[in-house]
C-alpha positions as CSV (number, residue, x, y, z in Angstrom):
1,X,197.9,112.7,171.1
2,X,196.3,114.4,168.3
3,X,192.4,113.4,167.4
4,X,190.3,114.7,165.0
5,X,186.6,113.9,163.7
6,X,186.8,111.2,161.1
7,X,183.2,113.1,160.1
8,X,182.4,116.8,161.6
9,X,179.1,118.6,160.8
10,X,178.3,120.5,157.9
11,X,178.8,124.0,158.5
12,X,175.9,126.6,158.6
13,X,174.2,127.4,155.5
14,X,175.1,131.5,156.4
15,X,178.8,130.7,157.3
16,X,181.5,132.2,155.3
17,X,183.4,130.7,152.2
18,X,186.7,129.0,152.6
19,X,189.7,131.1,152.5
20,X,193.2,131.9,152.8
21,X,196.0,134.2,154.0
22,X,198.9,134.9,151.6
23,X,200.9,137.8,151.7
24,X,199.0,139.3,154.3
25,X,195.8,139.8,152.4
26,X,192.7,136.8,153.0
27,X,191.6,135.1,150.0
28,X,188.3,133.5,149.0
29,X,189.1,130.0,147.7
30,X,187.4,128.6,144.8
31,X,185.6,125.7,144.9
32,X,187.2,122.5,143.7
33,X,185.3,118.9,142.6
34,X,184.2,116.2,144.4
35,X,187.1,113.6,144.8
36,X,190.5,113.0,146.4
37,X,193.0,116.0,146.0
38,X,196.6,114.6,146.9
39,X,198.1,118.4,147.7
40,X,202.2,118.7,148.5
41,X,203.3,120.7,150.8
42,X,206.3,122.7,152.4
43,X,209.3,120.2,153.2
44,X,210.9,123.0,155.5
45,X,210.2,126.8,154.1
46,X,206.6,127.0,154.9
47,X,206.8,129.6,151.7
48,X,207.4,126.7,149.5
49,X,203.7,125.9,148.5
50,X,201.8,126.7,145.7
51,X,198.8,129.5,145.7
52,X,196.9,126.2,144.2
53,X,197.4,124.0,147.2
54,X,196.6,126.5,150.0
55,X,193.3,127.0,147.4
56,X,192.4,123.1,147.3
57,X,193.4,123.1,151.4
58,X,190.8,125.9,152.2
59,X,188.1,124.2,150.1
60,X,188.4,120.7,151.3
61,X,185.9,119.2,153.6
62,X,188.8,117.9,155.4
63,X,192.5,117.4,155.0
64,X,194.0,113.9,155.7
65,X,196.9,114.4,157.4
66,X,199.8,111.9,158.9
67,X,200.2,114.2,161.7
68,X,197.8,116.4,162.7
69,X,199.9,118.1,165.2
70,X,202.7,119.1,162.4
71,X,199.6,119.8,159.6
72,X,197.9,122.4,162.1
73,X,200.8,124.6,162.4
74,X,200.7,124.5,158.0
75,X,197.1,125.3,158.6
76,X,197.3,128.2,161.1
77,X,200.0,129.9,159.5
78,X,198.0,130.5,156.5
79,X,194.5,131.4,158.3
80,X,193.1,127.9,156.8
81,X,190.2,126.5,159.0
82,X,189.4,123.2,157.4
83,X,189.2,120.3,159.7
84,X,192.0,117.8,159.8
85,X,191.7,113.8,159.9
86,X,194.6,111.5,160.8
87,X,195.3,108.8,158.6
88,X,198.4,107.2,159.4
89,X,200.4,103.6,159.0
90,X,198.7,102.8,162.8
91,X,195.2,103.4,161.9
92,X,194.9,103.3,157.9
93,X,193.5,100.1,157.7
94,X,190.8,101.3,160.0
95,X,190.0,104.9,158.1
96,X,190.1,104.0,154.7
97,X,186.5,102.6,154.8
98,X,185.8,105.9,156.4
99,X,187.5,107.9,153.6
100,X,186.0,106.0,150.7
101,X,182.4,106.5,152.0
102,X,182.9,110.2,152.7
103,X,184.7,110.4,149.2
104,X,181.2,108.2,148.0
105,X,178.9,110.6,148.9
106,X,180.7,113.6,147.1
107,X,182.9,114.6,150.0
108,X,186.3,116.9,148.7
109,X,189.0,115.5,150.5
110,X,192.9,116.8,150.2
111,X,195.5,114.5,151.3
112,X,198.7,115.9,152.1
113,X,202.0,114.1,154.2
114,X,204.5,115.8,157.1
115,X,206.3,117.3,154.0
116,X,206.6,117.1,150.4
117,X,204.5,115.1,148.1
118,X,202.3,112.1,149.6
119,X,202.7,108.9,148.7
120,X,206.8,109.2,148.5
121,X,207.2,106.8,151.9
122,X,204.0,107.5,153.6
123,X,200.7,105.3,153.7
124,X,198.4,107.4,151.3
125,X,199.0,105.0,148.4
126,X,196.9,102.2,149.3
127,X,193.9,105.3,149.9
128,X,194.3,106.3,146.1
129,X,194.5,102.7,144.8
130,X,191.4,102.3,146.8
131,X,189.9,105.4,145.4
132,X,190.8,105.0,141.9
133,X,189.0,101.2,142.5
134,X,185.8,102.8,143.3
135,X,186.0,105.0,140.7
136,X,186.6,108.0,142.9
137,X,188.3,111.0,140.8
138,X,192.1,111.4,142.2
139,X,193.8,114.6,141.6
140,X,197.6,116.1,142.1
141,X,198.4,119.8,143.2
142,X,202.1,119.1,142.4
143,X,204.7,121.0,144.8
144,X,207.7,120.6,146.3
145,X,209.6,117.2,147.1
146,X,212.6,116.5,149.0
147,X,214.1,114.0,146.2
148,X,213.6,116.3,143.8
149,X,215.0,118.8,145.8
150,X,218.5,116.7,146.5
151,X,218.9,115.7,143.4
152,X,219.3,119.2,141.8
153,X,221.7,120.6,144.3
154,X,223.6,117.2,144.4
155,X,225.6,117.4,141.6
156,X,225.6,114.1,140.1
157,X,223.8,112.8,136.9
158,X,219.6,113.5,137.0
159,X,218.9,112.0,133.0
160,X,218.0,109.1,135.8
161,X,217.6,108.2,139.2
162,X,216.1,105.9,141.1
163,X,214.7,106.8,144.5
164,X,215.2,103.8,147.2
165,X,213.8,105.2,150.0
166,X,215.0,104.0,153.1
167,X,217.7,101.0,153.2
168,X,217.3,97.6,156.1
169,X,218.7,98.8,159.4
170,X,220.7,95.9,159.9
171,X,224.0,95.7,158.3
172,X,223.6,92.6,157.0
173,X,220.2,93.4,155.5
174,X,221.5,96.9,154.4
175,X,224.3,95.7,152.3
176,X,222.7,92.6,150.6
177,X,220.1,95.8,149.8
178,X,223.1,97.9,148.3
179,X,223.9,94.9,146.2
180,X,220.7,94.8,144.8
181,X,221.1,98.0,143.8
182,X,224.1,98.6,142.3
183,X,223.9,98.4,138.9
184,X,221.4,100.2,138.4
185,X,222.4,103.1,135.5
186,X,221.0,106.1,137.6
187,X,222.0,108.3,140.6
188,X,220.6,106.5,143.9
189,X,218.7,108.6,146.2
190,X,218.4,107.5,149.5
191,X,216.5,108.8,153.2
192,X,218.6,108.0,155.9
193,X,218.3,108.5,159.7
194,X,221.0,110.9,161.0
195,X,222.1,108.6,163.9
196,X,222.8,105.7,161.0
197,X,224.3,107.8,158.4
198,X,227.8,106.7,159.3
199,X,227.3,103.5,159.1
200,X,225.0,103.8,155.9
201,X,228.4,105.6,154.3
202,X,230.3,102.6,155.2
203,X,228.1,99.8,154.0
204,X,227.6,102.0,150.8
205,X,231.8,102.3,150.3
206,X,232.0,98.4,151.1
207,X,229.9,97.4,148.1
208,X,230.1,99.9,145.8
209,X,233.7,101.3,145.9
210,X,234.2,105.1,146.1
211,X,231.4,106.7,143.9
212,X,230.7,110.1,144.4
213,X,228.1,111.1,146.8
214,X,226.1,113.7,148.4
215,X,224.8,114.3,151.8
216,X,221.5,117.4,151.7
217,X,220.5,117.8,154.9
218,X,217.7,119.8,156.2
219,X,217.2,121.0,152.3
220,X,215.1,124.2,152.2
221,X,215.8,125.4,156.2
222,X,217.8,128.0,157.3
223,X,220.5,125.0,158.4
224,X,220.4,123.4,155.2
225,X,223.9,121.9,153.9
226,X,225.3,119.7,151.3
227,X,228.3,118.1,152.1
228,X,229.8,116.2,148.7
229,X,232.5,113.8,148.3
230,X,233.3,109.9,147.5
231,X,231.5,107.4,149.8
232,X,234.4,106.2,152.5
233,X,235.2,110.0,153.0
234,X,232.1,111.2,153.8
235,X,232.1,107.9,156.0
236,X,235.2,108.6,157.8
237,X,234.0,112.6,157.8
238,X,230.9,111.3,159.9
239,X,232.2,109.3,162.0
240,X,234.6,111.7,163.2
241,X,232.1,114.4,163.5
242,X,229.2,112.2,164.5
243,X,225.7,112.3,163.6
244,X,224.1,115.4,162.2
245,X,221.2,116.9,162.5
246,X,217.9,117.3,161.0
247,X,216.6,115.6,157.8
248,X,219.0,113.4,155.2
249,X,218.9,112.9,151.7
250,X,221.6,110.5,150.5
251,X,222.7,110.5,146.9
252,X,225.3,108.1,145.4
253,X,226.5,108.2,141.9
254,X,225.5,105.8,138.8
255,X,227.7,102.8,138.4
256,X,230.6,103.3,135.9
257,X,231.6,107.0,137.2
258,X,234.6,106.8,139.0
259,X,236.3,104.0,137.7
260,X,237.1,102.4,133.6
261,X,236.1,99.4,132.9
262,X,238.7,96.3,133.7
263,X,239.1,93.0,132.1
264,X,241.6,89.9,132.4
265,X,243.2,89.5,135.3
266,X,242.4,92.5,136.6
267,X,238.6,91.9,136.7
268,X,239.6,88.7,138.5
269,X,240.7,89.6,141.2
270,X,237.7,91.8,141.8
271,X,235.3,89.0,141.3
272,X,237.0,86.9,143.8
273,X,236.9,89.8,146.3
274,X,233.3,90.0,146.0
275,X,232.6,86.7,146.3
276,X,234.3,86.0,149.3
277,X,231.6,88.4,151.2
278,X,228.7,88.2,148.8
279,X,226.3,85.3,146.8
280,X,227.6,84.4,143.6
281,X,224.5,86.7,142.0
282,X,224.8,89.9,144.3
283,X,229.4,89.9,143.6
284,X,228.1,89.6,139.7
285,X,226.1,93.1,140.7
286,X,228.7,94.5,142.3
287,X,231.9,93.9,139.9
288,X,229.9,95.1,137.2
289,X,229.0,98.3,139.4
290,X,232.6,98.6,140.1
291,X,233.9,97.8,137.0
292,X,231.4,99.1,133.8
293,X,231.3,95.5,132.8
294,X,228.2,94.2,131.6
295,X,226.6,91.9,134.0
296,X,226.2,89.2,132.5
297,X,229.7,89.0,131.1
298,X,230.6,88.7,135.1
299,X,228.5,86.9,136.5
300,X,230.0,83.8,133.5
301,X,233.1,84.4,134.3
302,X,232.7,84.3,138.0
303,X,230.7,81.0,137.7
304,X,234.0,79.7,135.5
305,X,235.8,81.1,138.6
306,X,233.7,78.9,141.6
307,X,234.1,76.4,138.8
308,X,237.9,76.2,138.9
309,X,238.3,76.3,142.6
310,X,236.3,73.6,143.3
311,X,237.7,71.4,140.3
312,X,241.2,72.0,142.5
């Protein structure tokens, strides 16, 4: 299990200023202020960091880390010898106090995640709101981000996007979720667990029809694929070839791309469809998805609809 010093001593007066390795040549870092430093780092390609993050890494009194085991290899490989601290969703509650005083008395700390940018699905957001309570300077070393990442190699619309995270496990849960989200006028970007993908595919197919999607797995590796297609054949393409491996981006097109709008009798049937497996609210969501309908315009005509069946 991985520990680290929530506090370690100060380090001699005589000992040598912070530095860094990069290209094969050791570099002094410059100092950086007092405050929290929220640094992104490498999502794969440990060359995919900025020259200003290994700086504010190397001149921090500590980096906060969510696994100090994964953050020590980052560390090592570019000569940085700053001590770590774990702050994670199992002991945050317990180390924010700790943080906050450190970051009181003047401490520079730099916060970092496994991978990417911190505070996209990990616990450092409730340490900045804290911070930025206590009028504690925050600041971002922007870098790479696996969303961001996905999105540009995914080949569907990026005016606008809206990033989910990580869907219900359950299937139930999961599509009532999808419903939720399907009218929303942006590409969807999703995290998904390998061993649930197929399923995933499925529920996504089952409520929203078959927009076009995009599977980036382990983006920025030497594995790294993007498998494209519409939602129930990517579905049947992982179930037949079973779960993949490595980390999962999931990206599903906006509403309105794969299929014109449809009225009368047409837009009917779809409404009943829906509502024989969803709420009156969540089949309004998904026609108009389906259909490039404005919601509201379904959702009154599939009240008229529940209307007339039970008047027969």
């Amino acid at each position: 299990m991985a520990h680290s010093e929530p506090h370690p001593p100060a380090s001699p007066a005589n000992s040598p200023p912070p530095s860094f390795v990069a290209f094969g040549l050791r570099a002094e870092a410059e100092p950086i202020a007092p405050g929290l430093h929220v640094v992104a780092t490498p999502i794969g390609n440990l060359r995919d960091i900025t020259l200003r993050a290994l700086a504010t890494l190397a001149a921090a009194d500590a980096v906060i880390a969510e696994d100090t085991r994964v953050s020590r290899n980052l560390l090592a490989h570019y000569g940085i010898a700053t001590p770590l601290v774990a702050y994670h969703e199992h002991n945050a509650a317990a180390m924010r106090p700790v943080l906050i005083a450190r970051l009181r008395k003047g401490d520079k700390l730099a916060l970092i995640s496994d991978a990417g940018t911190p505070l996209v699905s990990d616990p450092g957001f409730k340490l900045v709101a804290e911070a930025l309570s206590a009028n504690i300077p925050v600041t971002s070393a922007p870098g790479p981000s696996a969303v961001l990442a996905a999105l540009v190699v995914a080949g569907l619309p990026t005016d606008r996007f809206f990033f989910e995270g990580f869907l219900p496990a359950k299937s139930g849960a999961r599509r009532a979720r999808i419903a939720e989200l399907a009218a929303i006028p942006g590409t969807l970007v999703l995290f998904e667990s390998p061993r649930r993908l197929a399923e995933t595919l499925n529920d996504l197919a089952a409520v929203l029809g078959s927009r076009q999607a995009a599977v980036a797995r382990e983006l920025t590796k030497h594995f790294e694929s993007v498998r494209r297609g519409a939602l129930d054949e990517l579905a049947a393409d992982y179930e037949r070839d079973g779960p993949p491996k490595g980390e999962i981006v999931l990206l599903v097109a906006p509403p309105g791309e794969d299929a014109p709008a449809l009225d009368g009798p047409a837009l009917d049937d779809k409404i009943r469809t829906a509502l024989e497996r969803f709420s009156l609210k969540d089949a309004a969501s998904v026609v108009a998805a389906e259909t490039g309908q404005p919601r509201r315009k379904v959702y009154a005509r599939a009240l008229e609809l529940c209307a007339g069946t039970k008047a027969e």
